[in-house]
C-alpha positions in Angstrom: 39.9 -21.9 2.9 39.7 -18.7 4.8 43.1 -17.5 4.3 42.8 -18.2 0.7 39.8 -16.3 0.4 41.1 -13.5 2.4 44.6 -13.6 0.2 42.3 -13.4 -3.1 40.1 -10.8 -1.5 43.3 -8.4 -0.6 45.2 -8.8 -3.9 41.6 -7.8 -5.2 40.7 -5.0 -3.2 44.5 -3.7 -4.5 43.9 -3.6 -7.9 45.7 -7.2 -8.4 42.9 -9.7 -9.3 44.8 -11.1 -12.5 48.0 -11.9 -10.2 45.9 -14.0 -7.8 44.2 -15.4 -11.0 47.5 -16.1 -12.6 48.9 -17.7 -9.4 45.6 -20.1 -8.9 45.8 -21.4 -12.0 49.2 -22.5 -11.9 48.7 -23.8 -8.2 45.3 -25.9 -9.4 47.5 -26.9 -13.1 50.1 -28.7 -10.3 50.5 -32.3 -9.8 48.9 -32.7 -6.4 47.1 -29.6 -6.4 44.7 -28.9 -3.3 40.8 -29.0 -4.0 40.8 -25.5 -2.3 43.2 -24.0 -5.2 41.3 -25.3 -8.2 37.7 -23.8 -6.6 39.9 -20.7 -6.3 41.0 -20.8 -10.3 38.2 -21.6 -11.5 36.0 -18.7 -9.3 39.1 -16.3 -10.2 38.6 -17.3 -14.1 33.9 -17.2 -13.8 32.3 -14.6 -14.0 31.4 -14.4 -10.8 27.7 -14.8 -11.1 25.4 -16.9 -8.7 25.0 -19.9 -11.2 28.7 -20.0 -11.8 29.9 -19.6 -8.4 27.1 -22.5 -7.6 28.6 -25.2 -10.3 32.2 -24.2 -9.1 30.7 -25.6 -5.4 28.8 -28.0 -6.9 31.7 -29.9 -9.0 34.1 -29.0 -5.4 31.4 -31.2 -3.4 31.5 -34.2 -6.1 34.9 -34.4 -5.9 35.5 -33.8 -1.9 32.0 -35.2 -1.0 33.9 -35.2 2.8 34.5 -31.4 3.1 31.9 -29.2 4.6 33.8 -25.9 3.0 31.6 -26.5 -0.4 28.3 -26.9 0.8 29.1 -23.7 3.2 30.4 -22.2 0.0 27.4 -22.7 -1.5 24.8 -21.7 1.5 27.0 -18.3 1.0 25.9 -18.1 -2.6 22.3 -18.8 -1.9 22.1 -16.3 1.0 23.6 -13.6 -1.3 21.2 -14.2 -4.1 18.5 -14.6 -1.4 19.6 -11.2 -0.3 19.8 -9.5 -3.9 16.3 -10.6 -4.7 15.2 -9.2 -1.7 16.3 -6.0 -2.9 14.7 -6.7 -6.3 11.2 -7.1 -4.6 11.6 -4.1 -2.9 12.3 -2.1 -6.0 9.9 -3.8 -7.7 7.0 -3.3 -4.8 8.0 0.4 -5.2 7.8 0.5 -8.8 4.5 -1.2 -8.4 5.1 -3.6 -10.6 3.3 -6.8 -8.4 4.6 -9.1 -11.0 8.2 -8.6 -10.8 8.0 -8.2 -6.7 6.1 -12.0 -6.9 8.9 -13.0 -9.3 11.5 -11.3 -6.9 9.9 -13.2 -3.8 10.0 -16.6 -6.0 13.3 -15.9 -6.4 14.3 -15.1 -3.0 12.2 -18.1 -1.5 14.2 -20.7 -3.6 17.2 -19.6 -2.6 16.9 -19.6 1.4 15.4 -23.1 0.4 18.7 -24.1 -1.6 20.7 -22.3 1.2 19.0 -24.5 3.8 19.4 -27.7 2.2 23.5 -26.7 1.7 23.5 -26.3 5.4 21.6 -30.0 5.6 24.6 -31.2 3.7 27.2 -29.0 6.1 25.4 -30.6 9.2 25.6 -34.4 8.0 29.0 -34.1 7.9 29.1 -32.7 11.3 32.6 -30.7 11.1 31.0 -27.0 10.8 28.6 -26.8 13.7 29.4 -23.1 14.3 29.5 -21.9 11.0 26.6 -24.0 10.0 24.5 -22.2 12.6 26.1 -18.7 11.9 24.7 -19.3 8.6 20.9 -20.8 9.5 20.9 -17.8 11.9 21.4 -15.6 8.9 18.9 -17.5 6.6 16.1 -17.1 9.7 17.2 -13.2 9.6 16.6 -12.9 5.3 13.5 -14.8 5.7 12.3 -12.9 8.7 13.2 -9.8 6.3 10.8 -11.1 3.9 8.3 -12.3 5.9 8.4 -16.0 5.4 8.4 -19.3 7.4 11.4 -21.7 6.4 11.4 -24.6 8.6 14.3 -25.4 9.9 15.0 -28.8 11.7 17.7 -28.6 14.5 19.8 -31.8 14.9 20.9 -31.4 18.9 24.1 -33.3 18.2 
């Protein structure tokens, strides 16, 4: 999944998005075709927004309920929306505006929540140990950033 991603992310950076979105689509349209290269088409062919990105891992983790790559996927998603709300409550506590910073905070709150309960699904499967606590790590650091408490309950396995 890496390499992919890394692939997609270079042709992207170089002004060629369409070519990798072009070349996933045929690869997912394949008899045969890997789980990886139809999450890649259809995140290539979204809009690239936090609810699309999150079906796309969703509908990846129905079909592959055995891969820990979707529910990471999707902790990823969560932590970035976590992070963007963030931001939101800070321009919002600047701004004064004490409603849209307790919307923001909402917000944020769900999303480490979501983010956690990916990594729950990542840590049942037991394959990702590393990356699943590279990820909690980061959770505990948006949280801390926003001054909550999410409980977290370590498996020592």
């Amino acid at each position: 999944m890496r390499a992919h991603l890394g692939y997609v992310r270079t042709l992207g950076e170089s002004g060629k998005r369409s070519i990798a979105r072009e070349e996933y689509a045929r690869r997912a349209a394949q008899p045969g075709a890997l789980e990886v290269d139809r999450v890649l088409a259809e995140r290539l062919a979204s809009d690239q927004s936090s609810s699309a990105l999150r079906s796309i891992y969703d509908h990846a983790a129905a079909r592959e309920p055995a891969s820990p790559w979707w529910p990471l996927g999707l902790a990823e998603i969560e932590l970035a929306e976590a992070d963007a709300w963030k931001g939101a409550r800070e321009t919002a506590r600047e701004a004064g505006d004490r409603e849209g910073q307790t919307d923001a905070d909402r917000q944020a709150r769900a999303a480490l929540m979501r983010a956690d309960h990916a990594l729950d699904r990542v840590d049942a499967l037991g394959s990702l140990p590393h990356e699943a606590a590279i990820y909690r790590g980061y959770v505990r650091a948006v949280d801390g950033r926003l001054g909550h408490q999410v409980v977290v309950v370590e498996d020592d396995h």
